[in-house]
C-alpha positions as CSV (number, residue, x, y, z in Angstrom):
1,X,0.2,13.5,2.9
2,X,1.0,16.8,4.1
3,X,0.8,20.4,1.7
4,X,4.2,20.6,1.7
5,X,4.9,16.9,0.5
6,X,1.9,17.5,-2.3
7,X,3.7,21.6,-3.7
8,X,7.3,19.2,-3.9
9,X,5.7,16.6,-5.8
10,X,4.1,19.0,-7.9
11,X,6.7,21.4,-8.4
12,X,9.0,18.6,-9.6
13,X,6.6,18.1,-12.5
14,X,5.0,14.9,-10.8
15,X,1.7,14.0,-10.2
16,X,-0.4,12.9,-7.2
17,X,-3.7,11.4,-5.9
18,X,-4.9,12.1,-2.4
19,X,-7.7,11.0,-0.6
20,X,-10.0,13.6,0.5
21,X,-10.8,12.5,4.1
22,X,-13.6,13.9,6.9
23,X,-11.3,14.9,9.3
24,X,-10.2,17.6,6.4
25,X,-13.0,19.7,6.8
26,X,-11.9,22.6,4.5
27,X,-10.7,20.7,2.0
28,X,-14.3,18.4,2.6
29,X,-16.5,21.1,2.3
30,X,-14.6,22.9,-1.0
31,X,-15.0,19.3,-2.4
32,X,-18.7,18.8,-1.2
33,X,-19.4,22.3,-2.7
34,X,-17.3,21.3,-6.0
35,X,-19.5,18.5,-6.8
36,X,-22.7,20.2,-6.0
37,X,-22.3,23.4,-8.1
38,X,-20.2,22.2,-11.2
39,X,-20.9,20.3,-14.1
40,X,-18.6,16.8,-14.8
41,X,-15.8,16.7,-17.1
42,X,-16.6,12.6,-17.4
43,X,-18.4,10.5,-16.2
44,X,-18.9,6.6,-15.3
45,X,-21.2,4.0,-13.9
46,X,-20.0,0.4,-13.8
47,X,-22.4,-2.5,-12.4
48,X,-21.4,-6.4,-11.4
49,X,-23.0,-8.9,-9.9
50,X,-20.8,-10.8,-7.4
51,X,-22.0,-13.2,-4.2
52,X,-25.4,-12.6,-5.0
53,X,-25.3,-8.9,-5.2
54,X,-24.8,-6.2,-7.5
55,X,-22.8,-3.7,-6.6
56,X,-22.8,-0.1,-8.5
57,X,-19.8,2.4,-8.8
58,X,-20.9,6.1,-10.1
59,X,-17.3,7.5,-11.0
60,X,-17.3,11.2,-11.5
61,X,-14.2,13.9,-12.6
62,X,-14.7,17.6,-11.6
63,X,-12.7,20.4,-13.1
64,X,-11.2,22.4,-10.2
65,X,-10.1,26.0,-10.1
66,X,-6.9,26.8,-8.7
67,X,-7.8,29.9,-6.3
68,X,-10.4,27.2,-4.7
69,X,-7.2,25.5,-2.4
70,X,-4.5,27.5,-3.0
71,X,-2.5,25.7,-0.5
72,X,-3.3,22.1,-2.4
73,X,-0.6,22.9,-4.9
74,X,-0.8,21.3,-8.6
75,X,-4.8,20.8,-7.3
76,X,-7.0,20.2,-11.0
77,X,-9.6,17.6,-10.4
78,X,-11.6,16.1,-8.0
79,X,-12.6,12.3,-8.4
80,X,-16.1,11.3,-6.3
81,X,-16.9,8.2,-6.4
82,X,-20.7,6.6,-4.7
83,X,-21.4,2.9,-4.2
84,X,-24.5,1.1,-3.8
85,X,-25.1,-2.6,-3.3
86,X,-28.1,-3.9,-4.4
87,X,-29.6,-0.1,-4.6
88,X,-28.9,0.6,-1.6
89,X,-26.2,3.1,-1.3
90,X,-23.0,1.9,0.7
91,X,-20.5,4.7,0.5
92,X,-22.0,8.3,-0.1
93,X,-19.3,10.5,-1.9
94,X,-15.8,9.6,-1.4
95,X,-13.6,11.6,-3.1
96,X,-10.2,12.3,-4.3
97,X,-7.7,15.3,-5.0
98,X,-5.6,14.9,-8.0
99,X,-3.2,16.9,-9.8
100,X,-2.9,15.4,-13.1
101,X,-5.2,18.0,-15.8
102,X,-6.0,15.1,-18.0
103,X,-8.0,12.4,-17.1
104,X,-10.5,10.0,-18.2
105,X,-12.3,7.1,-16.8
């Protein structure tokens, strides 16, 4: 979804989730940072076993700043999100943008 899609949605008192992706390596890399350097606002860790293995999901939130992506208007939170199956891990971080300020998990 582009910027300008996200600012409309935002300025018409909505909110949105977005999928931080690879290929957005600005946005990546402020999220990467994010998640390294600040502490959670929540946190959750879910386990199931299913087909003969268990699979783990480490949910996180993230406060973000505003003057980190200015151009991300509404920007508050980033979600990451890891996934291991049977301790192995799956999925490193994958991570979403969201605008909503209150969260929980």
């Amino acid at each position: 979804m582009s910027k300008k899609a996200l600012a409309l949605i935002s300025d018409g008192g909505n909110d949105y989730i977005v999928t931080i992706k690879k290929n957005q390596s600005n946005l990546f890399k402020v999220a990467q940072k994010l998640v390294k350097s600040t502490p959670a606002l929540d946190l959750a860790h879910t386990s199931e076993r299913l087909h003969g293995r268990t699979t783990t999901r480490h949910t996180t939130i993230y406060p973000m700043a505003a003057q980190l992506l200015p151009a991300w208007a509404g920007a508050k939170r980033i979600i990451a999100r890891e996934l291991a199956a049977d301790g192995k891990v799956k999925k490193a971080v994958v991570a979403w943008l969201i605008s909503m300020k209150y969260i929980t998990i």
